[in-house]
C-alpha positions in Angstrom: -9.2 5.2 16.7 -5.3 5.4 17.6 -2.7 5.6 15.9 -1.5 2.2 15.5 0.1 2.1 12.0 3.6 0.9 12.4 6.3 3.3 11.7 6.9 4.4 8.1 9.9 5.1 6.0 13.4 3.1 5.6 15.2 4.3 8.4 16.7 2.7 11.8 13.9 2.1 13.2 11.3 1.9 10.7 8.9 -1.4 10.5 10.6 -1.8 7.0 13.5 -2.6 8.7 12.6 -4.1 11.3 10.0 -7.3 10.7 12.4 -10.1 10.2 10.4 -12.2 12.9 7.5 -11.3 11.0 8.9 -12.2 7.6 10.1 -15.7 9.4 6.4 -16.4 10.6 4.8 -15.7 7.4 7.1 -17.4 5.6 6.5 -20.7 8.2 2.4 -20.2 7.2 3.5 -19.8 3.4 2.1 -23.4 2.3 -1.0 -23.3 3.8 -1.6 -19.5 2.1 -0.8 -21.3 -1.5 -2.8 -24.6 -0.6 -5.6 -22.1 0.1 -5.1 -20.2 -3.4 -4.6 -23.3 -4.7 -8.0 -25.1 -3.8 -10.2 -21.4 -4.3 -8.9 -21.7 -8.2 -10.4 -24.8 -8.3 -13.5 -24.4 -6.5 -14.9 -21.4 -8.1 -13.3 -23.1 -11.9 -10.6 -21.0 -12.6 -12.3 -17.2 -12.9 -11.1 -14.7 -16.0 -10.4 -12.2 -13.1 -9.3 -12.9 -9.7 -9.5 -10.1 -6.6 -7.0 -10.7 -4.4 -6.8 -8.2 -0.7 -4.2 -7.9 1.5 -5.4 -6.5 4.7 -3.3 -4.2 6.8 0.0 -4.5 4.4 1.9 -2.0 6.1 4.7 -0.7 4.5 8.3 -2.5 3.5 9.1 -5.8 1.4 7.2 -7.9 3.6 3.8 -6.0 1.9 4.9 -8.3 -1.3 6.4 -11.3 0.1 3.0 -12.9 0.5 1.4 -11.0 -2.5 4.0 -12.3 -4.8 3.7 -15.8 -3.8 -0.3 -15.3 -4.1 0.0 -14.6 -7.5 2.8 -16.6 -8.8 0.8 -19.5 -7.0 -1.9 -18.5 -9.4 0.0 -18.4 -12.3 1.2 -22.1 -11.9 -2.2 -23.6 -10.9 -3.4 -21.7 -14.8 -1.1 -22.9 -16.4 -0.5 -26.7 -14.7 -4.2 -27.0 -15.6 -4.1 -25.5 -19.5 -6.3 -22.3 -18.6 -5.9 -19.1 -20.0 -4.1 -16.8 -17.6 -6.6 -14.7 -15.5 -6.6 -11.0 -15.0 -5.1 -10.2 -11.6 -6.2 -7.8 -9.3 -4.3 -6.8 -6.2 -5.5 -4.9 -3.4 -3.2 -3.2 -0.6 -5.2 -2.4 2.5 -4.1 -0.5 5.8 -5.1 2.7 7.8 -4.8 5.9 6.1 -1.7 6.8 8.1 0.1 4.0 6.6 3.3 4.4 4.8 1.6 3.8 1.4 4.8 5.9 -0.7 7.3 3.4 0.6 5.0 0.5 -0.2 4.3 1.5 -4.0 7.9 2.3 -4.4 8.5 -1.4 -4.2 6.0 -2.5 -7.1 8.2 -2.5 -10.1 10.5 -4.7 -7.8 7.4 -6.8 -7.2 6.8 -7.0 -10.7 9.7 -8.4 -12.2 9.7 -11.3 -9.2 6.8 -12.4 -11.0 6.6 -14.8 -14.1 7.3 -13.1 -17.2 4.6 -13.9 -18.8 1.8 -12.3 -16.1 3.4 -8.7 -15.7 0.7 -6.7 -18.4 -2.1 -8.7 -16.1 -1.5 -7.6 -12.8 -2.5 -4.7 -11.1 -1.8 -3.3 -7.9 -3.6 -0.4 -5.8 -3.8 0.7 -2.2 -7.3 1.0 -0.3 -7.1 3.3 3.0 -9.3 2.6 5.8 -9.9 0.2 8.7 -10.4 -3.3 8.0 -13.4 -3.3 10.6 -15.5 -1.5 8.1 -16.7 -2.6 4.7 -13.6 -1.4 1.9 -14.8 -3.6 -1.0 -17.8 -3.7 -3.0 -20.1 -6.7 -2.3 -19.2 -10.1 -3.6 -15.7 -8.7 -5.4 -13.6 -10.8 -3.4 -11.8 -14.0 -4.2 -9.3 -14.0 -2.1 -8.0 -12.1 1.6 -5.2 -12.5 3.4 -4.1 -10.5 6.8 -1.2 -11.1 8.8 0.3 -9.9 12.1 -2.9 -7.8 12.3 -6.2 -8.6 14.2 -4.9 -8.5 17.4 -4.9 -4.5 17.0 -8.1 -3.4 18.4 -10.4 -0.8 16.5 -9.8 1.2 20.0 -8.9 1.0 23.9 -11.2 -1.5 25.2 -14.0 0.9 27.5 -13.1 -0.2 31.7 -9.7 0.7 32.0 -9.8 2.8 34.5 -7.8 0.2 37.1 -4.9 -0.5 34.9 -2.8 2.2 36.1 0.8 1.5 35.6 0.7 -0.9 32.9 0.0 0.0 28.9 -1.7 -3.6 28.6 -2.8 -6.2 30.9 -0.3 -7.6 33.5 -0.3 -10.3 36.4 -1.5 -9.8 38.8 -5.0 -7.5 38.0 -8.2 -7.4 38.2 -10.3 -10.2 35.8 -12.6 -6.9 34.9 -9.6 -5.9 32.5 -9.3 -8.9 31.0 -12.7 -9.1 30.3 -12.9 -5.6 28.7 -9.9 -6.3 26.2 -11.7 -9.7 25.5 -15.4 -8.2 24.9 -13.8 -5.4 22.7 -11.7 -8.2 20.5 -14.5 -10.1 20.0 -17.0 -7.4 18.8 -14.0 -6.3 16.5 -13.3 -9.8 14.9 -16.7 -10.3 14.8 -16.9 -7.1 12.7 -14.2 -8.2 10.9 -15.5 -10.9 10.2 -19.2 -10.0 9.0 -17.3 -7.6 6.5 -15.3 -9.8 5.1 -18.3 -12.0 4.5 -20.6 -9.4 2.3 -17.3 -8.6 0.4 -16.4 -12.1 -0.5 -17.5 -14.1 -2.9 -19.4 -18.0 -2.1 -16.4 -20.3 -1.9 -14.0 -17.1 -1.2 -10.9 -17.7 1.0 -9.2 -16.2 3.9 -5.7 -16.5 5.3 -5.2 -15.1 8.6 -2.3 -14.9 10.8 -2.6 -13.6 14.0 -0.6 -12.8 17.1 -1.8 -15.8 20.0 -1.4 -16.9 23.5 -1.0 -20.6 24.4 -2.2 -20.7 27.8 -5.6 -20.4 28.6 -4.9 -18.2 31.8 -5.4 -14.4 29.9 -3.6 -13.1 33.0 -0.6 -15.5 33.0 2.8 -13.9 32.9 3.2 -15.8 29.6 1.2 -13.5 27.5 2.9 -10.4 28.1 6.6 -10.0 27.9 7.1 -6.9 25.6 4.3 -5.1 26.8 5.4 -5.4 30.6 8.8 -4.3 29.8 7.6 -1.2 27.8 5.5 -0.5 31.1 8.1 -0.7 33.1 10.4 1.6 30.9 7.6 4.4 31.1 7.5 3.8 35.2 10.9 4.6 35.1 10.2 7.8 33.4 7.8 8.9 35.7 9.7 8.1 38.6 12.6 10.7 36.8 10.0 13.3 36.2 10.3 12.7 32.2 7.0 11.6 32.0 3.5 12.9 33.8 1.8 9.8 35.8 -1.3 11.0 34.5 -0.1 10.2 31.0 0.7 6.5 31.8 -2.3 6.1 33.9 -4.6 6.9 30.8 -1.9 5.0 28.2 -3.6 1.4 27.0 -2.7 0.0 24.2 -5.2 -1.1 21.5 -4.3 -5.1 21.2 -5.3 -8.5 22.4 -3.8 -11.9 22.3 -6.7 -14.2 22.3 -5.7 -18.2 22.9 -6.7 -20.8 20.2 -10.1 -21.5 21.8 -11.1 -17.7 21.8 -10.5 -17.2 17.6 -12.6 -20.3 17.4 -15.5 -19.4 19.0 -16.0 -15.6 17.4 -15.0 -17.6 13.8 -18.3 -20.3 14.6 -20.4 -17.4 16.3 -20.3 -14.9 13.6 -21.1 -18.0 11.6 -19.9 -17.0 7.7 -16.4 -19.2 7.7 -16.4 -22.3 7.4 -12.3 -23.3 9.2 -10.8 -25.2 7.0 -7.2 -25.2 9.0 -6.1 -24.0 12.2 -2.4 -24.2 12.9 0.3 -23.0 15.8 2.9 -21.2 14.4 5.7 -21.0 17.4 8.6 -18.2 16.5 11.0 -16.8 19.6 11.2 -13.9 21.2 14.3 -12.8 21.1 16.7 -13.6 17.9 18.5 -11.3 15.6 20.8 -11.6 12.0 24.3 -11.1 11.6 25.9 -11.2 8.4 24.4 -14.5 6.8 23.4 -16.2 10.5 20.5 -15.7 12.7 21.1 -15.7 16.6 18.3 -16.8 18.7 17.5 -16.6 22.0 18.0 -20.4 22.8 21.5 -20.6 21.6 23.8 -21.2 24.8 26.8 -19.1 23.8 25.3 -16.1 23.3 27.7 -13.9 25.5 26.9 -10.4 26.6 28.0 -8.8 23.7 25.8 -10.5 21.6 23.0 -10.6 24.2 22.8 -6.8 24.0 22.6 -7.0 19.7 19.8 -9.7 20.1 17.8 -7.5 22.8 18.2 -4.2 21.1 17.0 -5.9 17.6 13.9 -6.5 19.9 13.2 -3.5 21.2 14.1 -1.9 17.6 11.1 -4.2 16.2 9.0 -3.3 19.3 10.1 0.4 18.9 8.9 0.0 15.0 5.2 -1.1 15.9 4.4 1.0 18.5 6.4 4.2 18.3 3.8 6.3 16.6 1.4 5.4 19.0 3.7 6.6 22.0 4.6 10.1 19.9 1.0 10.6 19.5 0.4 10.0 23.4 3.8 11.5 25.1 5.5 12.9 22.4 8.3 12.3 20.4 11.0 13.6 22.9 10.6 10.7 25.4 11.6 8.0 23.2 15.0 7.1 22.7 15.0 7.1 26.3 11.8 5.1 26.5 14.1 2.6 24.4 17.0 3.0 26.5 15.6 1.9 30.3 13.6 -1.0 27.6 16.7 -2.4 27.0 18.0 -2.4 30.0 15.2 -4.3 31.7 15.3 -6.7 28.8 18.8 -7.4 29.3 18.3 -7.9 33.2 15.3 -10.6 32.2 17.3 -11.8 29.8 17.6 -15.5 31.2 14.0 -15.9 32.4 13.2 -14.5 28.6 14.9 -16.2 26.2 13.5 -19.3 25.9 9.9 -17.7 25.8 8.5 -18.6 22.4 6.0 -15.8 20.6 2.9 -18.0 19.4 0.9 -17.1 16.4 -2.1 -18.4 14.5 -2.6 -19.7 11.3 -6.2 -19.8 10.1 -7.3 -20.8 6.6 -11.5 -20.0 6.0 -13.7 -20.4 3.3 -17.0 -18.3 3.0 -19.9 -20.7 3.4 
């Protein structure tokens, strides 16, 4: 498999500090994570000991933001209902080459956000390894949650071969492509899936948020937007001599954006999950913060100033995600350049861009 943690540490560009749209979109799906917790406390009649697994965590303070809510949700349902306060037991999942020292730095902070009374019950440890193989021992689950995650791949979809000058798909191209990143997302969700399901326990939830696409065309010019852009920034590399064509030519990158209709069918397939919720969670493509504000890419006086700071917070967040796979590809010289000619092809689509919205799943499932 790639490399395809996010970059670690608390610099510049670091995912750390750069996963505010992230934050935003989790926070948007945070009432249907904590009506899911909510209804698995009642169902399985409020357990001594309660295994909670966050899949691909990453590294930063968004690893806790849900985590924290998880468990202070649990908290309040034990005590609203007179039960003894259960045993807590949470579970930080991502590859290996996760930043896992950043992550545990933050978990005194994460334990004094939580109630008082809870901090001697709680326990938190890291589990490295890919989340499309089995990480838990059979029926220890209660509850899993994953988010901004399963549209990684567990590897380059096999019959690439035609996609040249592009790191992902692009309009127009051959339906062959499409139907190689589609094959390969659905054997790995399905995977994914069928894990999940001899870890968990009967009545077991999961929360999963997920990068989407609305339209049903897979090859519409809709579904690609950063991707195109970074291919175009490594075309203009080549074309300078930075970069060997025969690098980008065998460059793909390891993600798929399947539409709603595509995460329903693998979930009913596979068969385990029973979907309890399925929601569209609509966020924006371009938007950055300043001071206490946030400036988004639908606001009509953004001038060019401000235009630049809202694109080059995008291509910092873009930079954050997919850096290390780049460096592990064409090395770690290219970038800042790579960056560079991204930004400027950002700014010069700026118009036909910025009222683009990013759409993302919410899926709430409970193991049959």
């Amino acid at each position: 498999m790639g490399v395809v943690s996010m970059k670690g540490g608390d610099g510049e560009h670091s995912y750390a500090n750069n996963s505010e749209a992230q934050k935003s979109i989790t926070s948007d799906a945070k009432p249907e994570v904590m009506k899911s917790v909510n209804e698995m406390i009642v169902k399985m009649d409020f357990p001594g000991c309660i295994k909670v697994a966050d899949l691909g965590c990453s590294s930063g303070e968004n690893t806790f933001l849900v985590m924290s809510e998880i468990v202070n949700t649990i908290i309040t349902t034990y005590q609203q209902n007179g039960q003894n306060l259960p045993e807590i037991d949470c579970c930080l999942n991502d590859l290996p080459d996760n930043d896992f020292n950043t992550t545990f730095k933050l978990i005194p902070s994460f334990h004094e956000k939580l109630k008082m009374n809870v901090k001697g019950n709680c326990y938190v440890s890291g589990c490295p390894g890919s989340f499309y193989t089995r990480l838990f021992p059979s029926k220890s689950l209660h509850f899993v949650h994953s988010s901004f995650c399963l549209h990684w791949l567990s590897k380059v979809p096999d019959g690439l071969e035609e996609n040249k000058k592009n790191v992902y798909l692009r309009s127009p191209c051959p339906p062959n492509l499409y139907e190689s990143y589609w094959n390969q997302f659905k054997k790995d969700f399905s995977m994914f899936l069928r894990m999940r399901a001899e870890e968990t326990m009967p009545s077991g939830r999961m929360a999963l948020t997920l990068v989407g696409r609305k339209t049903l065309d897979p090859l519409s010019k809709e579904c690609f937007k950063d991707w195109s852009l970074v291919s175009d920034s490594l075309l203009d590399l080549v074309s300078e001599g930075v970069v060997k064509e025969s690098d980008l030519e065998s460059f793909n990158l390891p993600y798929y954006s399947p539409d709603e209709s595509e995460v329903k069918e693998v979930i009913e397939n596979e068969g385990s999950f029973e979907i309890k919720n399925f929601e569209t969670i609509f966020g924006l493509l371009f938007s950055y913060k300043t001071g206490h504000s946030e400036v988004k890419d639908d606001d009509d006086d953004v001038d060019h100033s401000r235009r630049f700071e809202v694109v080059k917070t995008r291509a910092n967040m873009t930079r954050s995600i997919i850096e290390p796979m780049l460096v592990a590809h064409f090395g770690e010289a290219i970038i800042d350049r790579l960056f560079d000619k991204y930004i400027y092809h950002a700014c010069q689509r700026y118009d036909t861009l910025r009222n683009k919205p990013t759409v993302n799943f919410f899926v709430s499932l409970t193991r049959k």
